[in-house]
N, C-alpha and C positions, 0 to 999 in steps of 0.2 A: 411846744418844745423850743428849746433855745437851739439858735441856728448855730451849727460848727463854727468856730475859729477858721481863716486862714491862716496854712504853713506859711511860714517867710519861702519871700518869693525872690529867685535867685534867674538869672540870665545867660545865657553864652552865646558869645558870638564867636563862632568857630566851623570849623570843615567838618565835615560829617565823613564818617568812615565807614564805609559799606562789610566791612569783616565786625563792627561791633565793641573794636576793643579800646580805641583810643575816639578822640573829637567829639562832636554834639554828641554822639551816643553811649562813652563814656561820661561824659557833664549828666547827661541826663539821671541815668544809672547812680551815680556817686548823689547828686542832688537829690532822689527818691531813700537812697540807703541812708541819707541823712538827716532827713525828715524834713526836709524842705521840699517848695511846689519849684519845678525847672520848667525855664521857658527857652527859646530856641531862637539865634539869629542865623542861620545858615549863610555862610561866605562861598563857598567852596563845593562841590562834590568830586569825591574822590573814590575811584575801581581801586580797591585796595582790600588784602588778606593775611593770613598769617604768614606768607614770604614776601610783601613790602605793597611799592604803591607801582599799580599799574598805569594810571592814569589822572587826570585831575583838571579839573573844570571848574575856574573862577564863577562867579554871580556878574550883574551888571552890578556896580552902585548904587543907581536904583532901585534894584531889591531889596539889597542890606538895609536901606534906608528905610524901606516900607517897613519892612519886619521891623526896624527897631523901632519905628514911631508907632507903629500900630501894638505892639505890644507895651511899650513905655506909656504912651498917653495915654490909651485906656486900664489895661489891670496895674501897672507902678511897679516897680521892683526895689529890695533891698541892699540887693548887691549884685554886680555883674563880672563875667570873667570871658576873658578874649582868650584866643585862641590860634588857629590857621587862618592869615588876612590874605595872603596871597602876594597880592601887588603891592603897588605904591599908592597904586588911585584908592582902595581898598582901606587901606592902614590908615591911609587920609581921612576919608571919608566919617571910618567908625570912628577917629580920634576926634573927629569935629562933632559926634555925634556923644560921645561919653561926657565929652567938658559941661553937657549942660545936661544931664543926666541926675544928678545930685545923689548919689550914691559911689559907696567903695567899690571898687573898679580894680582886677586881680588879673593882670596881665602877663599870659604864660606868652612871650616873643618866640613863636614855635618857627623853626627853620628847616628842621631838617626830622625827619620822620626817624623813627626807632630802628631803620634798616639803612638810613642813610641817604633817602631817597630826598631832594631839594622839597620845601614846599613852601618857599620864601621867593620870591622874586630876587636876585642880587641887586637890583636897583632900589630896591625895599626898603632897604636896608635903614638907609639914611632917612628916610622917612618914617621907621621904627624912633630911630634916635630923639628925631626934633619932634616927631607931633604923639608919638604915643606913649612916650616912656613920660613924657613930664604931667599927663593923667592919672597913672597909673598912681594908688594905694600900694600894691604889691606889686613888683616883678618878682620872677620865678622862673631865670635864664638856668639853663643847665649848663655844662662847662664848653660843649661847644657854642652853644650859643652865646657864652659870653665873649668867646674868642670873638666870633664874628662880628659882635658888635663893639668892640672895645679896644680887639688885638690883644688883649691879655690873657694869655696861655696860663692855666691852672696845672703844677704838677703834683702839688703835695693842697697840705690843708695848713700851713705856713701861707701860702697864696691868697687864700679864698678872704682877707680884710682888702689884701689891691684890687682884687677885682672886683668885691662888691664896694669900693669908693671910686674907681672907674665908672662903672654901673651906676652907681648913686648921680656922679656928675652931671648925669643926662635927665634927672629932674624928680623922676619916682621916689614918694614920701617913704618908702620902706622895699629892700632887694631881700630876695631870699635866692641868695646861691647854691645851686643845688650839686650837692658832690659826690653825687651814684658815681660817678665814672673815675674816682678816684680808688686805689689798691687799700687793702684792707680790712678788719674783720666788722668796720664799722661803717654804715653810710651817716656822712657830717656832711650837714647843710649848712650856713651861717646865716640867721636874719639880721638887718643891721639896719639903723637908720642913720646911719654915722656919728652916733654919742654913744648908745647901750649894742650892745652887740647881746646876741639869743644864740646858743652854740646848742640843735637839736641832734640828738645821737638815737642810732637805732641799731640793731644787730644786721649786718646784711645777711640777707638768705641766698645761698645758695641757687635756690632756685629760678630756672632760664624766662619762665613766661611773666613777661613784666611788660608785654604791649599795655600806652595807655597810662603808664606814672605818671609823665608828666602830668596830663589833662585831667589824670583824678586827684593830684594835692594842688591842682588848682585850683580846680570845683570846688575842691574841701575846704578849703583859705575860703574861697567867696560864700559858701554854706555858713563857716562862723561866723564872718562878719554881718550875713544877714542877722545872724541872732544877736549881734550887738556886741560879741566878743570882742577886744582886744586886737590888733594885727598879732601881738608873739602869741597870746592864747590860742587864736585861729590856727595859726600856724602850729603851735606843737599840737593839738590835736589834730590838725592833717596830716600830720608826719606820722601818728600814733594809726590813724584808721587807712595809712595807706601802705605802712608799712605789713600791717593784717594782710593786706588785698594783695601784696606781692606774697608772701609766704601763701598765700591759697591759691596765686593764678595756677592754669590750668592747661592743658596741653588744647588746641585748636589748629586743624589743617597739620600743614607740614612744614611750620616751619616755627616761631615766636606766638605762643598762646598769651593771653590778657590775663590782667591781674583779676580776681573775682570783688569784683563789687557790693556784693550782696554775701560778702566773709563772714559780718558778723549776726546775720542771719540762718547762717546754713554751713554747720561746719568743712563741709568739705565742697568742693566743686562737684561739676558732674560726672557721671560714672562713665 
């Protein structure tokens, strides 16, 4: 018998979230419902549930390190997506570790968790800027997170070409501004590379448990481009199977449930 095919093979390096519904364990989740094989660089651990983050615990650099060399130079990957770096030493590290990667590289600049809670260092910051935003294929800043790295405050969707040329300035071959947190009946992201501009539109839903967005249309961007997609292809079908995954998430604990990952397998969440 002929041996299986391998899926493409996809990477995150990112904080792992003990409630399940955003970080490594989101990546993984969205990476499996997309038919890709997920692999893991763990930055971070973090005590965290459906009412926020209780606690959190950087890696040494030498870990990150290990995991990504021991996973990169023996099985290879097709495409990787960053996530929760922590520090400065952190953001370094993996920035110095992507440049020789040779793969598209889909960097969610995560700052601040879905209840608000910091998971950036504010010294980070700057070392977001200069060493990891000018690897990146994709950024995939949401509107706070672009304020912070930019100062550019988003209030309408008139905004979102200065702040993703702000954005751009700092070196990343393609931004996708993400514009959940804007008012209206429609969630508009912009992807841009500073010539063609991508204007993705989706119905917003209603619906509260959306732990986890970000980390799943990042996965999803890094999932296409393993298969060879296009960055604006990747990107409207992430927009398409994440928008599914919020209109399904689902109530968890007591406070912000996660989107359902496995949406298009299983109509409804669980009972």
């Amino acid at each position: 018998m002929q041996a299986p095919s391998s899926p493409p093979r996809v990477l995150t390096v990112a904080g792992s979230d003990s409630g399940g519904g955003a970080g490594i364990q989101a990546d993984l989740k969205t990476m499996l419902a997309l038919g890709t094989h997920g692999m893991s660089v763990i930055t971070a651990i973090t005590a965290q549930n459906s009412l926020g983050v209780q606690g959190a615990w950087e890696l040494p650099a030498e870990a990150v390190r290990r995991q990504f060399r021991s996973v990169v130079d023996d099985i290879g990957v097709q495409a990787i997506k960053t996530g929760m770096l922590a520090t400065a030493e952190l953001v370094e590290t993996v920035a110095g570790l992507l440049g020789d990667a040779g793969a598209p590289v889909v960097v969610d600049p995560v700052g601040v968790s879905k209840h608000g809670d910091s998971l950036l260092a504010a010294d980070a910051l700057d070392a977001v800027r200069r060493k990891l935003l000018p690897v990146a294929t994709v950024a995939t800043p949401n509107l706070p997170e672009v304020a912070q790295l930019t100062g550019v405050r988003v209030a309408s969707e008139a905004d979102l070409p200065r702040a993703a040329a702000a954005l751009l300035a700092h070196g990343p071959r393609w931004v996708l501004v993400k514009g959940g947190h804007l008012p209206g009946d429609e969630a508009v992201d912009l992807l841009t590379d500073g010539s063609a501009e991508h204007w993705l539109r989706a119905p917003r839903h209603t619906n509260r448990h959306t732990h986890g967005t970000g980390c799943t249309l990042a996965s999803a961007i890094a999932c296409g481009l393993a298969r060879g997609a296009s960055v604006p292809r990747a990107a409207a079908d992430a927009k398409d199977y994440v928008t599914g995954a919020i209109a399904a998430g689902f109530p968890l604990g007591a406070g912000i449930g996660p989107v359902h990952h496995g949406h298009r397998t299983h109509e409804t969440g669980p009972s």
